[in-house]
C-alpha positions in Angstrom: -128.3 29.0 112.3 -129.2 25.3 112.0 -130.5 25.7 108.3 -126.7 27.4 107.6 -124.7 24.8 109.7 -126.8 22.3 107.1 -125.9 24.4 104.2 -122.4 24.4 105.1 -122.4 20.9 105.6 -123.6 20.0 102.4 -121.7 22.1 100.6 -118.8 20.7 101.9 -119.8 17.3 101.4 -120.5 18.1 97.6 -117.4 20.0 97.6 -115.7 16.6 98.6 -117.9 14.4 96.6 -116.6 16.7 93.3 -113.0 16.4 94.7 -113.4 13.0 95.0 -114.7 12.9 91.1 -111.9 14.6 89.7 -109.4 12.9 91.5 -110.5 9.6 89.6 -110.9 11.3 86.7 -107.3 12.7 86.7 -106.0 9.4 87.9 -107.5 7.4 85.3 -105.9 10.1 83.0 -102.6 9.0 84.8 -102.9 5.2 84.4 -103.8 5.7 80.4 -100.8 7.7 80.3 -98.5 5.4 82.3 -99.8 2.7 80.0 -99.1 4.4 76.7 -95.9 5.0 78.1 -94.8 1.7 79.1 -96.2 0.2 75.9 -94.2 2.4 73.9 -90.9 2.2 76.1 -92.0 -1.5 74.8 -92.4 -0.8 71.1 -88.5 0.5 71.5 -87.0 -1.7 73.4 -88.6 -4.4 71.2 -86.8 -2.7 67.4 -83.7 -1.9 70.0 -83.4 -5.4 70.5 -84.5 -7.0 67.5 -82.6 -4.3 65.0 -80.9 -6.3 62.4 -77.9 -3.7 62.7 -75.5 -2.8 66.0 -77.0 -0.4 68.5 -76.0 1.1 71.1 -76.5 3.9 74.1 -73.4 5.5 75.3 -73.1 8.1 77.9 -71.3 11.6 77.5 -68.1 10.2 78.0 -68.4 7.3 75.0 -69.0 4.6 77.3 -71.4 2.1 76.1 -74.4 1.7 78.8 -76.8 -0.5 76.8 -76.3 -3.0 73.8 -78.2 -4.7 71.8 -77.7 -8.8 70.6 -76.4 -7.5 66.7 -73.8 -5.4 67.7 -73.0 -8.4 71.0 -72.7 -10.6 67.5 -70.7 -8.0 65.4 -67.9 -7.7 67.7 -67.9 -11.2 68.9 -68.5 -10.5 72.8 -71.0 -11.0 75.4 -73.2 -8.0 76.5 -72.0 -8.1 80.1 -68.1 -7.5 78.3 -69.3 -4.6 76.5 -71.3 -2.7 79.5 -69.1 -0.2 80.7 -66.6 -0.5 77.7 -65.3 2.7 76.3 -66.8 2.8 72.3 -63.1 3.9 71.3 -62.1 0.7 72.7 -63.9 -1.2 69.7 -62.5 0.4 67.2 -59.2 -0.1 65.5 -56.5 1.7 66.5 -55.4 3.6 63.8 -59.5 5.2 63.3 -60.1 6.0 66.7 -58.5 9.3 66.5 -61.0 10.5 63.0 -63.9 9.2 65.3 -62.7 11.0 68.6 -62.7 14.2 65.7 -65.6 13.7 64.3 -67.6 13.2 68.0 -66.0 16.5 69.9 -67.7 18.2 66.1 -70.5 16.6 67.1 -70.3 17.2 71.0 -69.8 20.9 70.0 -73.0 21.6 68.2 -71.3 21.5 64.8 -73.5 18.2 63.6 -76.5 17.1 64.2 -74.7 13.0 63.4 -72.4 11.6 62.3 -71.3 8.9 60.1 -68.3 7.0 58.8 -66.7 3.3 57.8 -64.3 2.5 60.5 -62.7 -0.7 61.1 -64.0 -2.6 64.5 -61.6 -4.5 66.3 -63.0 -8.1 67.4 -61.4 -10.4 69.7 -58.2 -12.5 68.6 -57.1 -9.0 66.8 -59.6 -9.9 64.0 -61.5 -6.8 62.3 -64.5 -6.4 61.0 -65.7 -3.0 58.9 -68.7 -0.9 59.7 -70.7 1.7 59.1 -70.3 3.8 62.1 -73.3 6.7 63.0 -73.9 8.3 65.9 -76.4 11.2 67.0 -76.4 13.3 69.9 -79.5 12.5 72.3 -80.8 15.4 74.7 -83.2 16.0 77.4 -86.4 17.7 77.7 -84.4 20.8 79.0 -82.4 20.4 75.8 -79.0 19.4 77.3 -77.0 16.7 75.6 -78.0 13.4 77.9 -76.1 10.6 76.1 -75.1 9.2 72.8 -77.5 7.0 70.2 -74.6 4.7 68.2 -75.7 2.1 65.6 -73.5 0.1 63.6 -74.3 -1.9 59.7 -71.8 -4.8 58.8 -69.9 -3.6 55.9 -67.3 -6.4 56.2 -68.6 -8.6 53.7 -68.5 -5.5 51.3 -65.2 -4.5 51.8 -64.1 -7.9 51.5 -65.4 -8.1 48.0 -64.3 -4.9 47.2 -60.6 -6.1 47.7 -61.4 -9.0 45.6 -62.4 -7.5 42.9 -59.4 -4.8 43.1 -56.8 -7.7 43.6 -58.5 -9.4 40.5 -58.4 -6.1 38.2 -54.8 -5.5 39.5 -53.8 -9.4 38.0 -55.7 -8.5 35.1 -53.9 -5.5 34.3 -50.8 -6.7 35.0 -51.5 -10.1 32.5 -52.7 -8.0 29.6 -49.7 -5.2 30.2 -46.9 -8.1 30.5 -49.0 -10.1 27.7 -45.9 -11.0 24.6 -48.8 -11.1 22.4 -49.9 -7.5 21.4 -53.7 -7.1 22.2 
C-alpha cells in the first residue's frame, strides 16, 4: 500500500511536470503568434498610413471610422473633422446619389468593388476629382463588417483634360471661321 501511495504520487507529479511542459510549450506558441500578429497589424498600419493615395475604413452605414494623412490632405481637413463624417458628405452633391447606387449593388452582393471618378467636395466649396473605389470587408464568419474606401487624385488630370478640350474647341472654331480657305 505504501509502494502504490508512491506510485500514485509520482505519477501525479509527472503528470504535472508534463502539464506544466506543455503549457509553456503552447504559451510560447501564443506569444510567437501574438508577435506575428502585432508586427503585421504593424506592416498595415504602416502602407495605411504612408499610402500615397486616400484611404479610408467606413463602417456599414458609410461613416468614415479611420483615415489616413493623403486623403486628411485631399480634402483639405484635419483627421479629427473627418472621424465620424458620413463619406456621402465628401462628395459633390450632384454624384452622391450614382455612389449611394453603386454601394447598396455592392451592399447586396452584386459586386465584389466598386469604382468610379466622382467629384470631392473640399472646404470653401472647392472640388477636387477622384478616383473613388470601395470593397466590402467581412468577418471570419463571413458577414459584411465595414467598408475599405481608397481614393487617387485625378484633379490634376481632369484639369488638363479641360484644357486641352477648351484649346481644340478655339482651334476648331479659328480654322472653321478662318476667311482664308485651308
Amino acid at each position: 500500500s505504501a509502494a502504490m501511495r508512491v506510485l500514485v504520487v509520482l505519477a501525479v507529479g509527472l503528470a504535472a511536470c508534463l502539464l506544466g511542459v506543455i503549457s509553456r510549450h503552447l504559451r510560447g506558441e501564443q506569444d510567437r503568434a501574438v508577435g506575428a500578429l502585432r508586427l503585421t497589424e504593424g506592416v498595415l498600419q504602416a502602407a495605411f498610413e504612408g499610402a500615397p493615395g486616400g484611404m479610408a475604413v467606413l463602417d456599414l452605414d458609410g461613416n468614415l471610422q479611420q483615415v489616413n494623412q493623403a486623403l486628411c490632405d485631399l480634402l483639405g481637413r484635419p483627421r479629427e473633422e473627418l472621424l465620424g463624417t458620413p463619406w456621402s458628405a465628401c462628395l459633390h452633391p450632384e454624384d452622391a446619389p450614382a455612389h449611394a447606387a453603386a454601394l447598396e449593388r455592392l451592399m447586396a452582393g452584386e459586386a465584389w468593388t466598386i469604382q468610379r471618378e466622382a467629384r470631392l467636395r473640399l472646404k470653401e466649396r472647392r472640388v477636387a476629382w477622384g478616383l473613388v473605389g470601395m470593397s466590402l470587408v467581412h468577418d471570419s464568419a463571413a458577414r459584411p463588417h465595414h467598408l475599405f474606401l481608397h481614393v487617387a487624385n485625378l484633379t490634376d488630370r481632369v484639369r488638363s483634360e479641360a484644357r486641352l478640350r477648351q484649346s481644340e474647341a478655339h482651334f476648331r472654331n479659328l480654322f472653321e471661321m478662318s476667311p482664308i480657305p485651308l
